[in-house]
C-alpha positions as CSV (number, residue, x, y, z in Angstrom):
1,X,-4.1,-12.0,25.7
2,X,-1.1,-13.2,23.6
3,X,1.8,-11.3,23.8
4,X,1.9,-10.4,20.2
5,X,5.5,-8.5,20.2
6,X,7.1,-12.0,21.2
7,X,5.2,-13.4,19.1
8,X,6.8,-11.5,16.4
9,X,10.0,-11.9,17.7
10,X,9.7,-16.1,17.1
11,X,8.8,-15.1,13.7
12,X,11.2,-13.1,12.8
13,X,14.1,-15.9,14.3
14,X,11.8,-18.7,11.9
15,X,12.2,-16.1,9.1
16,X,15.7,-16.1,8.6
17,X,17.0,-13.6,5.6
18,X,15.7,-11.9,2.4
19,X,12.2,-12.4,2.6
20,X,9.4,-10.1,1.4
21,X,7.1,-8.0,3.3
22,X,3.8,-6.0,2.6
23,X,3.3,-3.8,5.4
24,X,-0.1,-1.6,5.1
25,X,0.9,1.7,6.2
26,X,-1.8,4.3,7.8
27,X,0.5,7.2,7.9
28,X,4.2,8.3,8.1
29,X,4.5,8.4,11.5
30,X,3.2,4.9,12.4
31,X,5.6,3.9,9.8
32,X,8.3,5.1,11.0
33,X,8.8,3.2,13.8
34,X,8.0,-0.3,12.0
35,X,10.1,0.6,9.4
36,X,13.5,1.1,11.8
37,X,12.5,-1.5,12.9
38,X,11.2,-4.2,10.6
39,X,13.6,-3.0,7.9
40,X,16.5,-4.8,9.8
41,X,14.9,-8.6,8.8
42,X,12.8,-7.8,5.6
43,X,13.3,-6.5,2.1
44,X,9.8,-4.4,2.9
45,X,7.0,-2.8,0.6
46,X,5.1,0.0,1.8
47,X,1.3,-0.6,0.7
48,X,-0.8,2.9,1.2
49,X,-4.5,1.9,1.1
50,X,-7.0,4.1,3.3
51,X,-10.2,4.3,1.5
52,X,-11.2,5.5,5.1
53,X,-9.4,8.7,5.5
54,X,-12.0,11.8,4.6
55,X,-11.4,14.4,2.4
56,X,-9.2,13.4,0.1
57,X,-7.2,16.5,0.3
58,X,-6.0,14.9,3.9
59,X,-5.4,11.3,1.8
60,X,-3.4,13.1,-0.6
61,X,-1.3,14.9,2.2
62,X,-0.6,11.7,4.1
63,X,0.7,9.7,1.8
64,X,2.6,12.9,0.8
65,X,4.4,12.7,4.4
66,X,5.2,8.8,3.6
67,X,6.8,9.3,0.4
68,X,9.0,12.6,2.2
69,X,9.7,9.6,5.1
70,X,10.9,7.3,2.7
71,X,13.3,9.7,0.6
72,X,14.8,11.4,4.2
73,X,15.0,8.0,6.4
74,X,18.2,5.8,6.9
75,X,17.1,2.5,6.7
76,X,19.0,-1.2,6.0
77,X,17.7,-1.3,2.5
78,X,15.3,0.7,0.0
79,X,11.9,0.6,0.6
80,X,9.1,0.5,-2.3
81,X,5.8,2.3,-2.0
82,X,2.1,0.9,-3.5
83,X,-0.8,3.1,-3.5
84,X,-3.7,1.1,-3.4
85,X,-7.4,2.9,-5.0
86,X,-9.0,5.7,-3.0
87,X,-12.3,4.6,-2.7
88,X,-14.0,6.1,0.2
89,X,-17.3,5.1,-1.1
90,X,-16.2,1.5,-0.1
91,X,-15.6,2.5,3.2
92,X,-19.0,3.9,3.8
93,X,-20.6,1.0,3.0
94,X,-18.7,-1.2,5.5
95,X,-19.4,1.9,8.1
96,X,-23.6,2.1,7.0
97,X,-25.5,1.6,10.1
98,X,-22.6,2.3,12.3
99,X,-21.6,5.8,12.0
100,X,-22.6,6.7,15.4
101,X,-20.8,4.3,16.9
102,X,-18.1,5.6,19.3
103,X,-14.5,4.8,18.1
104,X,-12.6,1.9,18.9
105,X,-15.9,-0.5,17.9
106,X,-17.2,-2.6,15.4
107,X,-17.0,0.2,12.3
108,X,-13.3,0.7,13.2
109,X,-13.4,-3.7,13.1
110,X,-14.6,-3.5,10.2
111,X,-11.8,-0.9,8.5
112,X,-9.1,-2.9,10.1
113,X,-10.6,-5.5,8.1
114,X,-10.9,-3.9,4.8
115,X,-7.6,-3.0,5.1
116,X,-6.0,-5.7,5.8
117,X,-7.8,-7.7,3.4
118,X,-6.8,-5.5,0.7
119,X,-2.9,-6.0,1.8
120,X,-3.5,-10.1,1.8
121,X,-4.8,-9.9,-1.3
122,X,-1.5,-7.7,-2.3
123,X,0.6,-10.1,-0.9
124,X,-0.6,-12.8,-2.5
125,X,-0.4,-11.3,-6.3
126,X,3.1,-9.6,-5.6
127,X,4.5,-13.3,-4.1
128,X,5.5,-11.6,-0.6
129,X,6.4,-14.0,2.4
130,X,4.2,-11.9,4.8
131,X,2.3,-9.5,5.5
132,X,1.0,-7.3,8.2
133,X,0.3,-3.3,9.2
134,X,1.6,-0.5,10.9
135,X,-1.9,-0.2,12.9
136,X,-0.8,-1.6,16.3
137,X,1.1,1.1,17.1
138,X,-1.3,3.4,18.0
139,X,-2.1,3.1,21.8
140,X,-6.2,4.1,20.3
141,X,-5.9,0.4,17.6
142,X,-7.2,-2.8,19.2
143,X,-4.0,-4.5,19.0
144,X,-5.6,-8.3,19.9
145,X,-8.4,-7.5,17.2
146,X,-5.6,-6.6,14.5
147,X,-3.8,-10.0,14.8
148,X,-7.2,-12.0,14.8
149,X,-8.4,-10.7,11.5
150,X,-4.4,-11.0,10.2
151,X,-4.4,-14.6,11.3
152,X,-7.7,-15.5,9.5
153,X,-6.8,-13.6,6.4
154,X,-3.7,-15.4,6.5
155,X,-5.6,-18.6,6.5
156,X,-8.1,-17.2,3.4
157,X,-5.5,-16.1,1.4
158,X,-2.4,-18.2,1.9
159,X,0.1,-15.7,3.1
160,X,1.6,-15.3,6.2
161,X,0.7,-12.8,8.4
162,X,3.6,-11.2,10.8
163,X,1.6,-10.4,14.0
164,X,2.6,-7.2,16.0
165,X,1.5,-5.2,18.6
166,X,4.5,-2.7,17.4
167,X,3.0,-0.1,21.0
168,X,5.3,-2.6,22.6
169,X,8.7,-2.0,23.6
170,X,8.6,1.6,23.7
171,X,7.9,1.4,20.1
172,X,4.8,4.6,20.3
173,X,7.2,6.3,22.0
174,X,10.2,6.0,19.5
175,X,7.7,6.9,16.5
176,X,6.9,10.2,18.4
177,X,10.5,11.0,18.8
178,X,11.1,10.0,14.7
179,X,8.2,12.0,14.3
180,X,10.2,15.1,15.7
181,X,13.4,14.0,13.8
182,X,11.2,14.4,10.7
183,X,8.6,17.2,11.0
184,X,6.2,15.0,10.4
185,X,2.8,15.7,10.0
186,X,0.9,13.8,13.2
187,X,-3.1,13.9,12.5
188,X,-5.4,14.7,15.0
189,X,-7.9,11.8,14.4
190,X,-7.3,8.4,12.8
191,X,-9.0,9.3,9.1
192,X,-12.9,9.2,9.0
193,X,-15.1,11.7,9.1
194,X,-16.5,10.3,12.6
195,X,-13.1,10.1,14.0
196,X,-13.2,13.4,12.6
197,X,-16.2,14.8,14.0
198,X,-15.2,13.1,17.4
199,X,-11.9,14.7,17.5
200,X,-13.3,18.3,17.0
201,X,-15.9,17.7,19.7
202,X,-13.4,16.9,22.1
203,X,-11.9,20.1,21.6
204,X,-15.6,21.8,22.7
């Protein structure tokens, strides 16, 4: 497999100053890594949009505990915050037919998917140099998968996509430890209600 964090790291070299980021976020304390560390080489805005994540009460308090990261984190310059459209019922249509599937498979493919499409598609109306997520920084997020669909949305949409498998240099790690600095809220399964359900069957 490619190694995706030195991939990143040519990028960023290429890059040079002052461009513009999208970065999909899935929660605060994902972001919170990416941000320390992204925010040194890109003027970056925070897209929220996880049509996924079941009920919306949990939506609401996630993106809550990104907006509290935001105001309470140091970083190299301000960073701005989209909320994209809750609309689970999207998501349940991608999922039909695949809601028994365990996690890590082809319905979680295809959120990646809609996810990242709907941050392309961002990127490309707001005239951002890249884009990318904070997903591949969860040890449980197909890191390889992640960059695939990035580099063919990249392709479809004319924007380029930063790859990252942000796990990488003791980056999960550091987001646990910002995660303590912060009090931040750290979720007990990814968003869905089958990441859900599996979650509270593990604890059976």
């Amino acid at each position: 497999m490619l190694n995706y964090q030195i991939k990143l790291e040519e990028q960023i070299k290429e890059a040079g100053s002052g461009k513009k980021l999208l970065l999909h976020a899935c929660c605060a304390p994902c972001s919170s890594y990416v941000l320390e560390y992204l925010s040194e080489f890109f003027d970056i805005t925070l897209l929220y949009f996880n049509p996924n994540i079941s009920p919306e009460a949990e939506y609401r308090k996630r993106i809550a505990e990104v907006e509290r990261l935001l105001r309470e984190m140091p970083l190299k310059s301000e960073v701005g915050l989209l909320e994209g459209r809750y609309c689970p019922e999207e998501f349940f249509k991608i999922a039909e037919g695949l809601e028994e599937l365990p996690e890590g498979g082809e319905r979680c493919f295809k959120c990646y998917r809609q996810r990242l499409e709907e941050a392309a598609k961002a990127a490309k109306d707001g005239g951002f140099d890249y884009f990318t997520t904070t997903l591949s920084i969860s040890p449980h997020k197909n890191a390889e998968k992640l960059n695939l669909i990035g580099e063919e949305l990249e392709k479809e949409y004319g924007v380029k996509y930063l790859y990252g498998d942000f796990k990488k240099r003791n980056g999960y790690k550091r987001s646990i430890e910002l995660s303590r600095i912060y009090g931040l809220y750290r979720q007990n399964y990814c968003g869905c209600i089958y990441s859900r359900r599996a979650a509270e069957q593990n604890k059976i």
